[in-house]
C-alpha positions, 0 to 999 in steps of 0.5 A: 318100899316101891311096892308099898307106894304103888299099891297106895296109888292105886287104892287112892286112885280107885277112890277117887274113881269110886266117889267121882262115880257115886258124886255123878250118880247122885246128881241129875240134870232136867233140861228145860222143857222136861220132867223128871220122873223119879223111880226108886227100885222099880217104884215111880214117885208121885211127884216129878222134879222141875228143870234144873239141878236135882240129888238122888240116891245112887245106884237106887234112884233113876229119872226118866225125863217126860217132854212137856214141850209141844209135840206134833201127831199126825194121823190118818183116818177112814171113817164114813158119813152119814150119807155112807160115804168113804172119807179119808181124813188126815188131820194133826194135832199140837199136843203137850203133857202136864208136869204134874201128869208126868208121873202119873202117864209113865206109870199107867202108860209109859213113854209111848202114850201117843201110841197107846192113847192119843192115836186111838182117841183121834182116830175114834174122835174122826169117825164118831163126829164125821158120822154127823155129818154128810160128806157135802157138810164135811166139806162146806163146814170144814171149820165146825167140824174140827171144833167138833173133833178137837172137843170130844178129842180134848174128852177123851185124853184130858184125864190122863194129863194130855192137853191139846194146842191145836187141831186142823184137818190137813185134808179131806178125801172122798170116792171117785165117784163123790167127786165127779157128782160134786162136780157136776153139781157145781157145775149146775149150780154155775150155770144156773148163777149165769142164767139167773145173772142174764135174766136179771140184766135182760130185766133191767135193760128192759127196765132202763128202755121202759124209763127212757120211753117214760122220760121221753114221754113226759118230756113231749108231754110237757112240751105240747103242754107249754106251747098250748099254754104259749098258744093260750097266753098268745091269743089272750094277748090278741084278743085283749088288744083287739077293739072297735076299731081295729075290727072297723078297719079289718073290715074296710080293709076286706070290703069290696066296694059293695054296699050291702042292702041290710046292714044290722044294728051292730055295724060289725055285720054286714048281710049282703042281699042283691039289689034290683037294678034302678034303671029297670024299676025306673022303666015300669013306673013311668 
């Protein structure tokens, strides 16, 4: 009677094993921030399922999860420009898969499309757009080229579902030699800002001497012009103040006591002719 019963146990239990397995294989859970990608025997479905709780067929289906969160690739780059000068690039790329693409990249690429596609198409995006410009350009319009690179980037991987965030240039490296001539040309142009800075503040000290010599002048000017016209009023006042008698006793006040032998009608003037003395003519007629 035992035997029996064990053996009952035993087949009840495995069972119960059986469907715990057939029920766990039968489900399957895309997190959030993913895409499953169905594959039946060997065959990828169309469509790939949504996050959350999803049937499958045991033992014939699998679902290979696709990350469609934003992911981050880093890449290093030699290109030349166009002046033929060595640059190294080091540039990163903020990137996401489409869910409706999923299926379709792990069945023409596989998981590892960033090596197989998106690398080379960044590598192939630095060189041909840092072929347009000279290395000086590549420096002082850092901003248009990346716009530049992140569009033809954004081309090339586009068709396959890969979608681009975000571009930045990390960092531009030229030769030793490129450097140095940057340098020294930064350099020049430094010192002739300084020069040119110096020249114009000469000029506009001189410019400042030159006012105050003008200012000054119109001042004395101005000053000699009020007192001749004080001078002017003055005399105007005397000359209107001054009548016959007054020039009358000017004159008696500078007359010496000597009576003048021609006097003109106009007794202001006065002629002094000498006189014979009256004693001597007094003499001869007698």
């Amino acid at each position: 009677m035992k035997k029996p019963k064990v053996k009952t146990i035993v087949i009840v239990s495995i069972t119960v094993l059986l469907a715990l397995i057939l029920a766990i294989s039968s489900v399957t859970i895309v997190p959030a921030g993913n895409s499953g990608v169905v594959v039946t025997l060997g065959k990828v479905d169309d469509k790939a399922l949504d996050n959350g709780l999803h049937f499958k067929l045991p033992f014939v289906q699998s679902v290979v999860m696709m990350n469609n969160k934003i992911q981050k690739c880093e890449v290093e780059s030699n290109s030349v420009s166009k002046d033929l000068q060595t640059v190294s690039s080091a540039v990163a790329v903020n990137f996401h898969i489409t869910i409706d693409a999923a299926a379709d990249i792990y069945r023409t690429i596989g998981v590892q499309y960033q090596d197989t596609v998106l690398q080379p198409a960044i590598q192939e995006a630095v060189k041909s757009v840092s072929a347009q410009y000279t290395a000086e350009e590549l420096i002082t319009k850092r901003t248009a080229v990346g716009d530049e690179i992140a569009y033809a980037l954004t081309e090339k991987v586009s068709d396959y579902g890969i979608i681009i965030d975000k571009f930045n240039i990390v960092n531009f490296e030229f030769s030793e030699e490129f450097n140095m001539a940057i340098e020294q040309k930064q350099v020049a142009e430094q010192n002739y800002l300084k020069a040119q800075t110096e020249k114009e503040q000469q000029i506009m000290e001189a410019e400042a001497d030159a006012k105050k010599q003008i200012i000054a002048a119109e001042a004395e000017a101005e000053a000699t012009l009020k007192r001749a016209e004080a001078e002017a009023e003055a005399n105007e006042k005397i000359n209107a103040s001054l009548n016959g008698n007054v020039l009358t006793y000017q004159q008696i006040q500078k007359w010496d006591g000597k009576y003048p032998n021609v006097v003109a009608s106009d007794s202001s003037v006065l002629i002094d002719v000498p006189m014979e003395d009256n004693t001597t003519q007094t003499s001869g007629t007698e």
